[in-house]
C-alpha positions in Angstrom: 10.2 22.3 -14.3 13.8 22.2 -14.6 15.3 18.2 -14.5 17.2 18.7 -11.3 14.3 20.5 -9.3 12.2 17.7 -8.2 12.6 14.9 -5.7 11.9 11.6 -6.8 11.1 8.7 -4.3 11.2 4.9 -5.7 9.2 2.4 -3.6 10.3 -1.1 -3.7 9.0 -3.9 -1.2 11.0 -6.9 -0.8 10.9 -10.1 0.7 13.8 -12.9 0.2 15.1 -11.1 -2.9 19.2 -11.2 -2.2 19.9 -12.2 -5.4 17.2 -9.8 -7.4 18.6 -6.6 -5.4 21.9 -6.2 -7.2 20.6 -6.5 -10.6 17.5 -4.5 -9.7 20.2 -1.5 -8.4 22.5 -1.7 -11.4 19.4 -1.2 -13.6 17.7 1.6 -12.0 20.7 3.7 -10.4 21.6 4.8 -14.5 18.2 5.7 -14.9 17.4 7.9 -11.9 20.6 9.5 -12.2 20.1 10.2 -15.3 17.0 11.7 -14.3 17.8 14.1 -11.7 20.1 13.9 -8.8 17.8 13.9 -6.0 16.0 10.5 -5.9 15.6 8.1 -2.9 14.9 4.2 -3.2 13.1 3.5 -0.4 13.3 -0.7 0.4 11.1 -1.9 2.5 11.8 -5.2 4.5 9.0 -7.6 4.5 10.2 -9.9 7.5 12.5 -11.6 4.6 14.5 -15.1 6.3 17.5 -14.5 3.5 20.6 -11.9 3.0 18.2 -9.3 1.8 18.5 -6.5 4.5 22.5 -7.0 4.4 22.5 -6.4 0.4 21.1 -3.2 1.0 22.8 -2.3 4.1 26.0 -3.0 1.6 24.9 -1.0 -1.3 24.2 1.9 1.1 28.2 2.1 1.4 28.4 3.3 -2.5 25.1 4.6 -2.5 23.3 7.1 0.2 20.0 7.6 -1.4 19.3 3.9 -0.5 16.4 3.9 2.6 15.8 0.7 4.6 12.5 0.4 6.0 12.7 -3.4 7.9 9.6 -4.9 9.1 9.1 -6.8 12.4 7.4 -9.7 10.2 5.8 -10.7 7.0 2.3 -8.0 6.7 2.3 -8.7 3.1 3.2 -6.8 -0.1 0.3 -4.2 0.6 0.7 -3.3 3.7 4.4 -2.9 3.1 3.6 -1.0 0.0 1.8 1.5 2.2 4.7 1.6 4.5 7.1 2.7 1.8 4.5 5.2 0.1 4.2 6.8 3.8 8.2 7.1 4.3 8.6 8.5 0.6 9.8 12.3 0.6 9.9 13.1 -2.8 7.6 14.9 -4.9 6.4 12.0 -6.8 6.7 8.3 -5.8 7.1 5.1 -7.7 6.2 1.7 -6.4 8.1 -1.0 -8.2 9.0 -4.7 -8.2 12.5 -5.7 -7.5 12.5 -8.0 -9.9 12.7 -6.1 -13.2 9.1 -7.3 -14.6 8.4 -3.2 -13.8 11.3 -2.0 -16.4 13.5 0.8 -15.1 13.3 2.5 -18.8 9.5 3.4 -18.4 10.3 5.8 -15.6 11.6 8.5 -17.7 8.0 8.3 -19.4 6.5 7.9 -16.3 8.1 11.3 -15.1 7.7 13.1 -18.6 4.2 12.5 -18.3 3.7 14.0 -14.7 6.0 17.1 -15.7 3.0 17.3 -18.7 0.3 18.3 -15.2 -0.9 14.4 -14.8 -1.5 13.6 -10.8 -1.1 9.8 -11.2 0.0 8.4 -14.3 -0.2 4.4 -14.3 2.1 1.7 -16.4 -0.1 -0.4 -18.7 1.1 -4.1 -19.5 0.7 -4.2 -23.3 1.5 -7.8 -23.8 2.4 -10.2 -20.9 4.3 -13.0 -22.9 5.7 -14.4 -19.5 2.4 -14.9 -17.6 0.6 -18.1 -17.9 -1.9 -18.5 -20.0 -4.7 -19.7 -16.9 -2.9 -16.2 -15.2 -3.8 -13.8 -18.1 -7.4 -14.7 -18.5 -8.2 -15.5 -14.9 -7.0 -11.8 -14.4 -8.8 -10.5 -17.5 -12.1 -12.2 -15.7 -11.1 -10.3 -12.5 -10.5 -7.1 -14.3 -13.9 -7.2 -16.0 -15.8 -8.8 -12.7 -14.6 -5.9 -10.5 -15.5 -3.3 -12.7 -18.7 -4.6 -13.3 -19.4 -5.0 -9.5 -17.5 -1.4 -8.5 -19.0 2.0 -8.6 -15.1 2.8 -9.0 -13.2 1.0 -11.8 -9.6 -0.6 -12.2 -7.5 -0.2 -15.5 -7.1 -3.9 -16.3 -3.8 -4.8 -17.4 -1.7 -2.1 -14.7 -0.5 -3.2 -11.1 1.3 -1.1 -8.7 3.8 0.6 -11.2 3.2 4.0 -12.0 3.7 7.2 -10.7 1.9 9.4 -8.0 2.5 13.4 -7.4 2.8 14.3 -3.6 -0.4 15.5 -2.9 -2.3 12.1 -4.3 0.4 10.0 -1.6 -0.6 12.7 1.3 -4.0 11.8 0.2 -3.7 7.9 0.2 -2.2 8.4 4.0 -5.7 9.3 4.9 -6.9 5.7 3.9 -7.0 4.0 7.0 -8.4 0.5 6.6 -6.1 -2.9 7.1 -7.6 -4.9 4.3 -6.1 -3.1 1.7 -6.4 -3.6 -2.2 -3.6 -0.7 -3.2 -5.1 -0.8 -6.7 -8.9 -0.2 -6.1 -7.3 3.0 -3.7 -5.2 3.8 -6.1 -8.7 4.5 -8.2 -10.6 5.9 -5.4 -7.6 8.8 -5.6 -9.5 10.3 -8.7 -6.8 13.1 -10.0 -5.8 13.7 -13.3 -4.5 10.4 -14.2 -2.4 9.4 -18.0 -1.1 6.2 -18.9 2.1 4.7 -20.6 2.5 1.4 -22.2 5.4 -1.0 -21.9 5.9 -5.0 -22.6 6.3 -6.9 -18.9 9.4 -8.5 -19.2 11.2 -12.1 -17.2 11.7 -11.7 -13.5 15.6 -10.7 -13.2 15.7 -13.6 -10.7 14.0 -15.4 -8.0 10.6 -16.5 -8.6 7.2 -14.8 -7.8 5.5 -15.2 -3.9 2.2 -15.4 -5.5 0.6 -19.1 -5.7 -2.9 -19.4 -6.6 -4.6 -19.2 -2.9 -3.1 -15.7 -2.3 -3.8 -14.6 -5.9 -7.9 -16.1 -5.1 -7.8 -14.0 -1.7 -6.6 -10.7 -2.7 -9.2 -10.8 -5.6 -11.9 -11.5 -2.9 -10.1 -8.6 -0.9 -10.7 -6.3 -3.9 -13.9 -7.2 -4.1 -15.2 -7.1 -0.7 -13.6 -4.1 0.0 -15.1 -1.9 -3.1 -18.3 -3.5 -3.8 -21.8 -4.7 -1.9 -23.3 -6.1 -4.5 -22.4 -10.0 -3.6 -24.2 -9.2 -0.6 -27.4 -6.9 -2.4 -27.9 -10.2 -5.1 -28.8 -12.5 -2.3 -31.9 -10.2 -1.8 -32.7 -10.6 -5.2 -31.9 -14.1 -5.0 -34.4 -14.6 -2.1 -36.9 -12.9 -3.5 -36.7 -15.1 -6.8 -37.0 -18.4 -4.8 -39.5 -17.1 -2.8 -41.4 -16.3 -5.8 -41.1 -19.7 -7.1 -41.9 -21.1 -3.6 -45.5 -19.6 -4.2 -45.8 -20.6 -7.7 -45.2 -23.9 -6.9 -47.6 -24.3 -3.9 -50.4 -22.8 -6.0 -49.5 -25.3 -8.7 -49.9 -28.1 -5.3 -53.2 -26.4 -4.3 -54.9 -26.0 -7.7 -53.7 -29.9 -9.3 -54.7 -31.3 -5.7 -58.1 -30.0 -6.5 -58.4 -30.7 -10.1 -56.7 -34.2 -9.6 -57.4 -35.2 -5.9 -54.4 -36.0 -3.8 -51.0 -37.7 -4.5 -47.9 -38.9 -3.5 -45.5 -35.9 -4.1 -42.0 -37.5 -5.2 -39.1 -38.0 -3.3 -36.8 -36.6 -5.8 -38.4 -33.4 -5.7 -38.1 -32.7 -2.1 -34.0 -33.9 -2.6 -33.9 -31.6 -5.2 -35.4 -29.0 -3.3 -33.5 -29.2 0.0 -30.2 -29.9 -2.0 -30.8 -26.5 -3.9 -32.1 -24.9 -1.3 -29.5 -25.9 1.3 -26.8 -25.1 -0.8 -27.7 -21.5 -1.9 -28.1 -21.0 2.3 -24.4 -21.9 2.7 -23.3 -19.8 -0.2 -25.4 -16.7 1.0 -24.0 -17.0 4.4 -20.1 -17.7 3.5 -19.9 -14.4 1.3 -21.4 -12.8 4.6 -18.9 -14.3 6.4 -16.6 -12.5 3.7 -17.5 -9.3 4.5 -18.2 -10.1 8.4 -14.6 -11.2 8.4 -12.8 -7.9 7.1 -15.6 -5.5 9.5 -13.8 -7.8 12.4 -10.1 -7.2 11.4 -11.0 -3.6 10.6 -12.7 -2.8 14.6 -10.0 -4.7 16.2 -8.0 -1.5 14.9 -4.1 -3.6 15.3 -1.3 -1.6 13.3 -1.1 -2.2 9.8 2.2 -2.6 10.3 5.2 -2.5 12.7 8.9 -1.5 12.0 12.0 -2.6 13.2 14.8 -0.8 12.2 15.2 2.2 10.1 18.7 3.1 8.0 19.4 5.7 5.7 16.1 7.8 6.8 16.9 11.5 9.0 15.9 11.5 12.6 13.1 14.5 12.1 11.2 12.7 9.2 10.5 9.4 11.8 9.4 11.8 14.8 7.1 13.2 12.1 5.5 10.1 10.9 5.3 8.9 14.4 2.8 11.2 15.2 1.4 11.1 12.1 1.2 7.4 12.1 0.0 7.0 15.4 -3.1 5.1 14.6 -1.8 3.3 11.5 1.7 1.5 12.3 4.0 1.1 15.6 7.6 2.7 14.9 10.5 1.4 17.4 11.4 4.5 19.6 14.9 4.5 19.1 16.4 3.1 16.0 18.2 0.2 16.6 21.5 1.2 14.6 24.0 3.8 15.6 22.9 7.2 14.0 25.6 9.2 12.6 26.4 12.1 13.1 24.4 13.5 10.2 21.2 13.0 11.6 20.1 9.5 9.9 19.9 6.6 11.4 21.9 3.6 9.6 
């Protein structure tokens, strides 16, 4: 494969990043055009409150290959990473962060590798000097917890960025549900997958939308969504008090008959109920875990719903609107002027 006959497609979700998209464009344009000449960086609007959407709107004027996908509101990073994966043309597609912590000078590997026949090839953090300390092992629990629970495992250390032929994207599109964990789907792909290693480096600027709550529900999401076994242990759970249960009454029936009768202790019973009570509430709130997601999934909403389109042509949106038809809502007109050359801006 020659270097200018292939399409390559960069995803990037955004949200209140105006300061971050400059530097993020003057990093990656060298690279991709160094690359091959026909790329696309396909931005994708999370419902940002800032100047974000009118950065890229101005770096459109200097640069064409710039796509604007602007959400109606905030659907999170996943579901706007989806959005951006299902608007990406190019042969290959890679999800990155805008704010440099996914280096721009991995892609040529990234791309090397794919030309070498691998379907996905993943980035792998080697070291991740600027993560906390409670952040690196809290994920290197996660890591090993999910693929201990999971019939399909995660490469620990790797997030979004990596690279994804077209057929494994026209295969994700076929992953319909609205709780989505992109990395365990990423996995469920299968393909021919190679890695590349690279240090994470300092955001470029802005700080990171992840707090600790969010970080705590996508790992549930992850979990819940690839595994059954928090809800299969409570059988074996049950089963184990139940067993004790009858232990301990034969112990009643057989000292009451040796002994005669006593006061049984009130601390015992505490114990007992305490223990007992509490296991009942545990056992019922990861139910109401996996209860929760089975009622956002049969409700069946969008997954997400766009705005505006720029830089995109007119025949690629009537195509995903009927391919999307069950998946996101996509405004029937776009609400810039289109020009003359078929996209709408």
């Amino acid at each position: 494969m020659e270097p200018s006959d292939f399409v390559l497609s960069v995803v990037v979700p955004v949200r209140d990043e105006e300061d971050a998209v400059p530097l993020f464009l003057a990093a990656v344009l060298p690279v991709l055009r160094d690359l091959t000449p026909s790329f696309e960086i396909v931005f994708v609007d999370d419902g940002s409150t800032d100047g974000t959407a009118r950065v890229i709107e101005a770096a459109r004027a200097t640069e064409p290959r710039l796509r604007l996908l602007s959400l109606s509101r905030n659907f999170g990073k996943e579901a706007a990473l989806t959005a951006g994966l299902h608007f990406a043309t190019g042969d290959a597609a890679i999800p990155m962060d805008v704010d440099l912590q996914d280096p721009p000078e991995v892609i040529p590997e990234l791309v090397e590798q794919w030309r070498a026949g691998f379907d996905i090839v993943y980035a792998r953090r080697r070291s991740r000097p600027t993560d906390t300390t409670l952040k690196r092992v809290s994920a290197g629990h996660f890591y090993a917890l999910f693929n201990r629970l999971s019939d399909i495992p995660i490469p620990s250390n790797v997030g979004d960025f990596r690279l994804m032929d077209r057929r494994v994207l026209d295969a994700l599109q076929q992953f319909p549900e609205r709780n989505r964990f992109m990395k365990g789907l990423f996995a469920a792909l299968g393909f021919r997958q190679g890695e590349v290693l690279y240090d994470r480096p300092e955001r470029s600027a802005g700080k990171s939308k992840f707090r600790f709550w969010r970080l705590w529900n996508f790992a549930l999401d992850g979990i819940t969504s690839f595994s059954s076994m928090p809800l299969r242990v409570w059988s074996y759970v049950g089963a184990a008090v139940a067993l004790l249960g009858f232990l301990y009454g034969g112990f009643i029936v057989v000292h009451t008959l040796v002994y005669g009768r006593d006061t049984p202790g009130f601390a015992t019973i505490a114990v007992l109920v305490s223990v007992l009570g509490g296991l009942q509430l545990l056992s019922i709130g990861i139910i109401g875990e996996y209860a929760s997601r089975i009622f956002v999934e049969t409700k069946n909403r969008p997954l997400y719903i766009v705005r505006d389109f720029a830089g995109f042509d007119r025949a690629l949106i009537e195509e995903k609107r009927g391919e999307l038809s069950r998946l996101a809502v996509l405004p029937r007109r776009a609400l810039r002027r289109a020009d003359q050359g078929g996209e709408d801006r």
